[in-house]
C-alpha positions as CSV (number, residue, x, y, z in Angstrom):
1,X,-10.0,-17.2,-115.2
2,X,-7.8,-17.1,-112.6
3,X,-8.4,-15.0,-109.1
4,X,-5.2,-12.3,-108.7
5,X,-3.6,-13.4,-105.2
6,X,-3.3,-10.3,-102.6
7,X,0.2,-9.0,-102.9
8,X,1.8,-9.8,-99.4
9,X,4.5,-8.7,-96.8
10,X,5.9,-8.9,-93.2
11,X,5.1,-6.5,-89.9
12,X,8.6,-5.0,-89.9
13,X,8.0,-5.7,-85.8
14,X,6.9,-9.4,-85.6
15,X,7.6,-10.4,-88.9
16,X,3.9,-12.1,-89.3
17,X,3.3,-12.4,-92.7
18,X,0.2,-9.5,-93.6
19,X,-1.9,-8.3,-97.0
20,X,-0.1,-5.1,-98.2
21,X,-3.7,-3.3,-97.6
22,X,-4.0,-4.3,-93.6
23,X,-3.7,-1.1,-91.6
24,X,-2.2,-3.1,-88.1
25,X,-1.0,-6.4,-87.5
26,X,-3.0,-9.2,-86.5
27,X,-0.2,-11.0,-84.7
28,X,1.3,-8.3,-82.4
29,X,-1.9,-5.7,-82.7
30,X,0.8,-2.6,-84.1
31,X,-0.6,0.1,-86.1
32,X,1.8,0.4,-89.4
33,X,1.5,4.0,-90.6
34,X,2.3,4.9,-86.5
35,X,5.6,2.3,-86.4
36,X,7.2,3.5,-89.4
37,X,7.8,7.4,-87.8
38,X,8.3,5.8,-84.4
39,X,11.1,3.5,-85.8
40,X,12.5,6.0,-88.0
41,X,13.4,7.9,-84.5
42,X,15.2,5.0,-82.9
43,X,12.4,4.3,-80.7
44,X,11.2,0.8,-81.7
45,X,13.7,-2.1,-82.8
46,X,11.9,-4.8,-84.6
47,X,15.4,-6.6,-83.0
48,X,14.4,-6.1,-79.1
49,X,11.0,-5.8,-77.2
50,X,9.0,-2.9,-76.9
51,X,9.6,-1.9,-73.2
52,X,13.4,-1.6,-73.8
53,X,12.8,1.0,-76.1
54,X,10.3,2.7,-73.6
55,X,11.0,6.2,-72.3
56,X,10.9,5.0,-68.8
57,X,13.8,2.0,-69.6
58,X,16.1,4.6,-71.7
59,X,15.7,7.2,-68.7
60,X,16.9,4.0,-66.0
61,X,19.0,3.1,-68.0
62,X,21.0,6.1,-68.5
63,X,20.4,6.8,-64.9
64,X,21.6,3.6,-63.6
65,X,24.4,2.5,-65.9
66,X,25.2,4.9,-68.7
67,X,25.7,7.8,-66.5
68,X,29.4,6.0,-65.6
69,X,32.0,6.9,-68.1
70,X,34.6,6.8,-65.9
71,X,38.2,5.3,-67.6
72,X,41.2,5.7,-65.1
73,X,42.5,2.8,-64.6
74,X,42.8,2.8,-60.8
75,X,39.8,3.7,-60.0
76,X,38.4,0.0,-61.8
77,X,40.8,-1.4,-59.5
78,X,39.8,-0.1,-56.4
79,X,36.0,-0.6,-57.9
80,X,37.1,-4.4,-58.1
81,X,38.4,-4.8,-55.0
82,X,34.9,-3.2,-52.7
83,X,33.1,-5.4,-55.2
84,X,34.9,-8.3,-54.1
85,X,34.7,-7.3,-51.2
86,X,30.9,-6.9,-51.0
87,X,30.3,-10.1,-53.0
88,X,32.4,-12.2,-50.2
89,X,30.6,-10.4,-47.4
90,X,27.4,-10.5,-48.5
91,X,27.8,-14.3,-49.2
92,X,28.1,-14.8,-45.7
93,X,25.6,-12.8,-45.0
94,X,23.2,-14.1,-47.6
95,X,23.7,-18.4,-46.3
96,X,24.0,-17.9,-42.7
97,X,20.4,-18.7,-41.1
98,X,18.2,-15.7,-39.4
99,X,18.7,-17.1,-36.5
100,X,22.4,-16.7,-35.6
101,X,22.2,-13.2,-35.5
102,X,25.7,-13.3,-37.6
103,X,24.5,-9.4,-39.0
104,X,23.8,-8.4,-35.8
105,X,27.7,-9.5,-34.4
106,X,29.3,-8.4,-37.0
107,X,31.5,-5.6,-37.3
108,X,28.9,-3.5,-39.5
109,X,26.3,-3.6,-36.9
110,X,28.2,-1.2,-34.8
111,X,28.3,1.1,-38.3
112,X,24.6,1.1,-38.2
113,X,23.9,1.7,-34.5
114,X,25.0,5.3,-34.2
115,X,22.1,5.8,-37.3
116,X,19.4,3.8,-35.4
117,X,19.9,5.5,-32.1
118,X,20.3,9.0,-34.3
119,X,16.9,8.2,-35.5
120,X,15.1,7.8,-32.5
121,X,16.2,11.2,-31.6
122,X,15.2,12.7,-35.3
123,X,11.9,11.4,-34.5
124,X,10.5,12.3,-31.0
125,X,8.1,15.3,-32.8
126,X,6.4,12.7,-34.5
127,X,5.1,10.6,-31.5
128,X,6.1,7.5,-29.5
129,X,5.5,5.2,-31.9
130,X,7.6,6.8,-34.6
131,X,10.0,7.4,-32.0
132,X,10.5,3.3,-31.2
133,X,10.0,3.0,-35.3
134,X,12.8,5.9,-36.1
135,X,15.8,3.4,-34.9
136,X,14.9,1.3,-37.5
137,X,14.0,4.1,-40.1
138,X,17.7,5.7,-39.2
139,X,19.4,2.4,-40.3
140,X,17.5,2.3,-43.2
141,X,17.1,5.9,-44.5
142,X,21.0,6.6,-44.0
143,X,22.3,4.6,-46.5
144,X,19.5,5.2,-48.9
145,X,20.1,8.8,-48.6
146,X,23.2,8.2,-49.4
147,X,22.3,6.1,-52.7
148,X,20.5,8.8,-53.8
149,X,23.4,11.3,-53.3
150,X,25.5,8.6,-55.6
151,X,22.7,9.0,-58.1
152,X,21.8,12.3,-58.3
153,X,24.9,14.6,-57.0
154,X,27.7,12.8,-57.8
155,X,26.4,10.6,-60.6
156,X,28.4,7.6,-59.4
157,X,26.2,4.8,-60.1
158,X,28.7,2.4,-58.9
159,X,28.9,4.3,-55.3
160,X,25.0,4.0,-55.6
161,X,25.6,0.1,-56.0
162,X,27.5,0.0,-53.1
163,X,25.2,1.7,-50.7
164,X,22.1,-0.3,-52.2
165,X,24.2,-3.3,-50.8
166,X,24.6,-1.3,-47.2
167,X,20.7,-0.7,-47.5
168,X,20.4,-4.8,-47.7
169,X,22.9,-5.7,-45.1
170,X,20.6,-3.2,-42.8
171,X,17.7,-4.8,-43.4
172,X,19.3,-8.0,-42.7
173,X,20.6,-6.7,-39.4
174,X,17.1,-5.5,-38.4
175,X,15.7,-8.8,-38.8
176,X,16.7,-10.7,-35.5
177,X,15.8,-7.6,-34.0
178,X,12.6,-8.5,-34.7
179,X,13.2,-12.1,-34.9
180,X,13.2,-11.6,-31.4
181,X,9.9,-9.2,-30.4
182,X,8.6,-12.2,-28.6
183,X,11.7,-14.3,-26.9
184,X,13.4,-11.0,-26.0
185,X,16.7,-12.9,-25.9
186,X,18.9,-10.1,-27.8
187,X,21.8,-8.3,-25.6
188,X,20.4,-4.9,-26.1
189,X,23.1,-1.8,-25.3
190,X,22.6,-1.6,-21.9
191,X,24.5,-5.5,-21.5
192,X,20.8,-6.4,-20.3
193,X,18.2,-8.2,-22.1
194,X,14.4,-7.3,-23.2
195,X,13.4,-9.2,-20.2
196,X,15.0,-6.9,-18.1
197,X,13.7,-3.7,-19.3
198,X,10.5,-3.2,-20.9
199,X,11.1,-5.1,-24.1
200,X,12.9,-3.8,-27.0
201,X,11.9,-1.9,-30.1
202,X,10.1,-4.3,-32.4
203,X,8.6,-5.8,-28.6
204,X,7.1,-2.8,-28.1
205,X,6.2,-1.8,-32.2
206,X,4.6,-5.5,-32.7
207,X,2.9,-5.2,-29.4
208,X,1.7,-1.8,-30.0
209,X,0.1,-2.7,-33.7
210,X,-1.0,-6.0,-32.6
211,X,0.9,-8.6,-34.5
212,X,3.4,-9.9,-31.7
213,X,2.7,-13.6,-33.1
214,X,3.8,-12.1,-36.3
215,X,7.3,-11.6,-35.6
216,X,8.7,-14.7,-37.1
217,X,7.1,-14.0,-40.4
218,X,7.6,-10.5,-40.4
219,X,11.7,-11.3,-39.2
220,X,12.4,-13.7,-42.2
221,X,10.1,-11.2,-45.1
222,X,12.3,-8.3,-43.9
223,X,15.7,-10.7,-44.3
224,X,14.6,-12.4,-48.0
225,X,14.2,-8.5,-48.9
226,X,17.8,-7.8,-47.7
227,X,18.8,-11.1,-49.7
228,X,17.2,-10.1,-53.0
229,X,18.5,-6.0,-52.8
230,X,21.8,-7.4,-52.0
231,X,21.6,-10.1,-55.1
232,X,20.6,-6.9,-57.1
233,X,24.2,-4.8,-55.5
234,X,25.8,-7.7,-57.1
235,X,23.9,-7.6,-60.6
236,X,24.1,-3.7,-60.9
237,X,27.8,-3.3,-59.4
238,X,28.9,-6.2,-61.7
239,X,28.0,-4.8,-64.6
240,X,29.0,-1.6,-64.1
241,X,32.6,-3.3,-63.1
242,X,32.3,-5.0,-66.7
243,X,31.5,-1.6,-68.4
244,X,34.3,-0.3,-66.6
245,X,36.7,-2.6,-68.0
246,X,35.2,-3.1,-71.4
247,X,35.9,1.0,-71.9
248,X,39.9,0.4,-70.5
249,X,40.0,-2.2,-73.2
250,X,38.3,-0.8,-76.0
């Protein structure tokens, strides 16, 4: 007599092969009687991982990208000429060395100094210390405000793009700054030098926490940053740009 064979199937997520009886997959661990309701609502794609279907990835995703429907035409071109723009900058930016101080002599760093001596004022209640630190947090907190008001207010994710690459190029411009806590070889405002007056901001923030020796390290962490969340302008501006077009096309 001969043995009947276990009817058989596939997990409709991993396709592993499974007994028609099995309650969850062995391959991919899912439970079957859960999937089925969760697919049925367009949550789960057996075509595309989990975590793209996740509510946190839909909500960024909306958020970040699907939130632009704009389709005049001359607004895509004036979209593709600041993302030019920003990708030929930032280039520059992005393969000159630390050390030249090209962010800090060029014509944005005299856009960001108003913010970094604005923020020293904002922040004498909270101390010395956060009063030498509130340049720095100016310069940085000004254009992330205003990537916020991109996201949230306006809902111009593409404007947001734009100030995430001004939020780089900041961070890039604060770097020699501190780049230079020790040598305190910068031309500071005044047309002197930190070795004329009593040092400079990250002289006196270093010296203050302790890690003077640190300002090499701590100059060229700060820069990569600025290089990778100006990379990411590029991404998230670029395909927005493509979206853009893609809808005048269409």
């Amino acid at each position: 007599m001969i043995a009947s064979e276990t009817p058989t199937t596939h997990c409709p997520k991993c396709q592993a092969e499974r007994v028609e009886e099995a309650t969850e997959c062995v391959r991919c661990g899912i439970i079957f009687a859960k999937y089925k309701p969760l697919a049925a609502m367009g949550r789960l794609s057996p075509a595309k991982p989990a975590f793209t279907q996740s509510e946190w990835f839909l909500t960024a995703k909306q958020w970040l990208i699907e939130s632009d429907t704009t389709t005049e035409s001359m607004t895509f071109y004036g979209r593709a000429a600041v993302f030019v723009a920003m990708v030929w900058w930032g280039w520059a930016f992005i393969t000159t060395p630390l050390e030249t101080n090209y962010t800090g002599e060029s014509f944005l760093h005299l856009i960001n100094l108003p913010f970094h001596e604005a923020g020293h004022v904002v922040f004498i209640p909270f101390g010395r210390f956060m009063t030498i630190l509130g340049g720095t947090l100016g310069q940085i907190l000004m254009p992330m405000i205003c990537l916020g008001t991109f996201l949230i207010k306006t809902r111009d994710p593409f404007g947001a793009s734009v100030a995430l690459w001004w939020t780089a190029e900041s961070l890039m411009d604060i770097a020699p700054y501190i780049n230079d806590a020790r040598a305190l070889d910068l031309m500071l405002i005044g047309g002197v030098t930190g070795k004329e007056t009593d040092g400079h901001d990250w002289n006196n923030i270093l010296t203050m926490l302790g890690l003077l020796e640190w300002d090499h390290r701590l100059a060229h962490l700060t820069y990569n940053l600025g290089i990778l969340l100006m990379l990411g302008s590029f991404l998230w501006g670029g395909a927005l740009l493509l979206r853009h077009y893609r809808r005048l096309t269409s």
